[in-house]
C-alpha positions in Angstrom: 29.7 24.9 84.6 26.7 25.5 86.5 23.0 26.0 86.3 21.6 27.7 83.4 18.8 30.3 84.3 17.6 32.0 81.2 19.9 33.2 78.3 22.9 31.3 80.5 23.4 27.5 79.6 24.5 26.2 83.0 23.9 22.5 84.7 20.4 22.4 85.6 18.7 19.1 87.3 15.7 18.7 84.5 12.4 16.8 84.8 13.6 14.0 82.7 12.1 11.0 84.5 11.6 9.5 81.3 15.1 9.1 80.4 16.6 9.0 83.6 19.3 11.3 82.7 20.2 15.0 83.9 20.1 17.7 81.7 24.2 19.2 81.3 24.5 22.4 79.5 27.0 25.4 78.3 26.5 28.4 76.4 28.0 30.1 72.9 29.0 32.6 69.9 30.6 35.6 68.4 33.7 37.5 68.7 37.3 37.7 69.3 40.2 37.0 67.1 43.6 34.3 67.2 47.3 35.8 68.4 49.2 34.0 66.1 52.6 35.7 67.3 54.1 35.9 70.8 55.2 33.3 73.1 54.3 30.1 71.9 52.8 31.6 68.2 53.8 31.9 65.0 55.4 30.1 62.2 58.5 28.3 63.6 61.7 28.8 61.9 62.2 25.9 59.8 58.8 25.4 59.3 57.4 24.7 56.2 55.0 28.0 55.2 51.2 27.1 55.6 52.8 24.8 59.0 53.9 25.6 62.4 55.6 23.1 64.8 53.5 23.9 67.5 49.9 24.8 68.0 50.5 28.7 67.6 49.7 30.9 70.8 50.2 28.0 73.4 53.0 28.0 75.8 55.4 25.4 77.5 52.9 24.5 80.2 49.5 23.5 78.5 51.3 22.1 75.2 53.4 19.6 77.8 49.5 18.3 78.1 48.6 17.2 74.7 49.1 14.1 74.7 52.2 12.7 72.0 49.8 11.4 69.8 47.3 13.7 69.6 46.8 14.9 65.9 43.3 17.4 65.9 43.5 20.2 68.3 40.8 22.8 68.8 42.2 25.8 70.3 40.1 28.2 71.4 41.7 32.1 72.2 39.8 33.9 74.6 39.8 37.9 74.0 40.6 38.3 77.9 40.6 37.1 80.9 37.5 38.6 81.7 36.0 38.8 78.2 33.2 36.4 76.7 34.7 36.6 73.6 37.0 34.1 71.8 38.1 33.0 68.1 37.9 28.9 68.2 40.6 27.3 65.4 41.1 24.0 64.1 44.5 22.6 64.1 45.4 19.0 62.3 48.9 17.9 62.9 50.8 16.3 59.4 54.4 15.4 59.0 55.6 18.8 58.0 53.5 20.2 61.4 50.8 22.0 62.4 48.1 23.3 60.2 45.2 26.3 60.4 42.1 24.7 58.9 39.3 26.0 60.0 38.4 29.1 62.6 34.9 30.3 63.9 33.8 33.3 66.2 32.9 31.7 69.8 32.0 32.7 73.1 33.0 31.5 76.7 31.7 31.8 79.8 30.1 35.2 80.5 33.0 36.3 83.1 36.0 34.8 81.3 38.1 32.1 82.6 39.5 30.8 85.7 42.2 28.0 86.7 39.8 27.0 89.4 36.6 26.6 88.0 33.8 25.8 90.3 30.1 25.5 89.5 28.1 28.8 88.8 30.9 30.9 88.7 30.4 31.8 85.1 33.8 31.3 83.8 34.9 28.5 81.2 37.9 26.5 82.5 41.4 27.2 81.0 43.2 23.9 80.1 43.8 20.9 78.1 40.4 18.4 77.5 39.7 15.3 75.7 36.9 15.6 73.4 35.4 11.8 73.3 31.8 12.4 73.5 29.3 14.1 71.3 25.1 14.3 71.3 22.2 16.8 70.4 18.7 17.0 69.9 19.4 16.6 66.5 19.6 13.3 64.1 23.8 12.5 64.0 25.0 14.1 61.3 28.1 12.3 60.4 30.1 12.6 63.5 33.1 10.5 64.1 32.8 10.5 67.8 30.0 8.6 69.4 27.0 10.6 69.5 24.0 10.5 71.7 20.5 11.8 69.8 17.8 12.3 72.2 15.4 14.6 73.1 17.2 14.6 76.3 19.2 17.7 75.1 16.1 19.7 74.6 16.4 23.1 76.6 13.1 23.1 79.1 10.5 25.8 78.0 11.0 28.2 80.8 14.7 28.9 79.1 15.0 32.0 76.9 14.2 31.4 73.8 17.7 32.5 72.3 18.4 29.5 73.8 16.0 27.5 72.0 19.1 25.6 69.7 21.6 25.6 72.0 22.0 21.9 72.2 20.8 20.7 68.9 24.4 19.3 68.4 26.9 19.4 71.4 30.2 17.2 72.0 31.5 16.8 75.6 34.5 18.9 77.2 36.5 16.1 79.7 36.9 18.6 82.2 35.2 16.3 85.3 33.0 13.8 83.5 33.7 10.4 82.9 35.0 9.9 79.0 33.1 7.4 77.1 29.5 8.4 78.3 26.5 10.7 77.1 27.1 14.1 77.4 24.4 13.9 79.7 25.6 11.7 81.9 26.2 13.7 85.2 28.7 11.9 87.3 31.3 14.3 88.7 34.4 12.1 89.3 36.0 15.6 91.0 32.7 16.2 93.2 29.5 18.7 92.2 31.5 21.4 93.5 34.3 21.8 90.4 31.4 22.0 88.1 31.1 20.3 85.2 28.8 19.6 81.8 30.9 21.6 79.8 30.2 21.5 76.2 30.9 22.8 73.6 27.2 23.6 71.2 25.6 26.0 69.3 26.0 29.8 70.2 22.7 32.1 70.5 24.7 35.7 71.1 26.2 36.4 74.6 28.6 34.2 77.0 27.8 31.2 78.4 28.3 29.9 82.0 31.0 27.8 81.0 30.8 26.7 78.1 32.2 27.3 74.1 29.6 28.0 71.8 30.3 28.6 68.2 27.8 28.4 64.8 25.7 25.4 63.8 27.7 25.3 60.5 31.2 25.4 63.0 29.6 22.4 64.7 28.6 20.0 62.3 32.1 20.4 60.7 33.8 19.5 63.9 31.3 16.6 64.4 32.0 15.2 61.0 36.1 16.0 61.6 37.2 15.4 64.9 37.9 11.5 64.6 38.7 9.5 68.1 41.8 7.8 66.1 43.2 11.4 66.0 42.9 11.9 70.0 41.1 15.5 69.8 41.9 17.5 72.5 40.6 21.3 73.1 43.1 23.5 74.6 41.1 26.7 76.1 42.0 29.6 77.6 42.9 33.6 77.4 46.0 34.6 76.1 48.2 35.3 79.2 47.1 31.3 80.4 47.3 30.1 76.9 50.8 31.6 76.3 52.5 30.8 79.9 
């Protein structure tokens, strides 16, 4: 993801001696809007109306990576492969398909998306992720997946101060981080080098350095939705990677 300067939110090695732990961050908010048509989109003939039988706008490729018994997927739609801008939707899976039911304005990292992401390049990784993890500064407030409050998450006071909230709820990407741990927790299993501490939290205006930021209201409903049973998974990218 990389190191967070100012109005970024980028991996930056905090004074946290207290706690032990290094500070992990991404960035968030506003813009962009869902393809529901196109290759891999749309209502699929057959389906019932209100249902698709696949997560609309996602190709062959990245929907051979949800796993089979995944049944919460949070797709996010970047505007374009260079663009910030992205439209985050909530997909739960039922026995007559897929169904819309939620969508929030996001943001991505501030250069778009990459394949290959590596830290401080300022683009979000395009894939398939678990979402096990979730923490904040913030009390829990009713999350399903394990959350971590602690003052850890606080941004240090040299940040911008649009990025003040950033981190006040935040659940974990899987993209090279070990599941089952703190967000904070900053073991790179794939090396320092592919980044990592992507997250997606609270948006404060402008792209992130890797991250998917979306409101606070977006976040405590995906905190108090996304269930482990379900096996949530985020599938992320720009169109022409999300549709291959």
């Amino acid at each position: 993801m990389g190191v967070m300067r100012t109005a970024g939110c980028m991996v930056r090695r905090a004074a946290l001696a207290a706690v032990g732990l290094t500070l992990l961050a991404g960035c968030g908010g506003n813009g962009g809007a869902a393809r529901d048509e196109g290759k891999g989109g749309g209502r699929t003939a057959g389906a019932p109306a209100g249902y698709t039988k696949t997560v609309p706008g996602v190709g062959a490729q990245l929907r051979a990576r949800i796993p089979g018994g995944t049944r919460q997927v949070v797709a996010v739609y970047g505007k374009g492969a260079d663009s910030p801008d992205a439209t985050m939707v909530l997909y739960t899976k039922a026995a007559k398909g897929w169904q819309r039911t939620a969508s929030w304005p996001a943001h991505n990292g501030r250069k778009g998306w990459t394949t290959d992401h590596h830290e401080n390049d300022l683009r979000s990784p395009v894939g398939v992720f678990g979402l096990s993890d979730a923490g904040g500064v913030l009390p829990d407030p009713g999350a399903k997946l394990p959350y971590t409050h602690s003052a850890a998450f606080t941004p240090p006071p040299y940040w911008d101060k649009s990025t003040r909230h950033d981190f006040d709820h935040v659940i974990a990407v899987d993209y090279n981080r070990v599941k089952g741990t703190s967000p904070l927790d900053p073991t790179r299993p794939q090396g320092q080098a592919k980044g990592g501490g992507i997250w997606l939290h609270l948006d404060h205006g402008s792209g992130t350095s890797g991250c998917v930021s979306i409101s606070k209201a977006g976040m405590v409903s995906l905190l108090r939705t996304l269930d482990p049973k379900q096996r949530p998974v985020v599938v992320m990218g720009d169109a022409a990677h999300l549709t291959a």
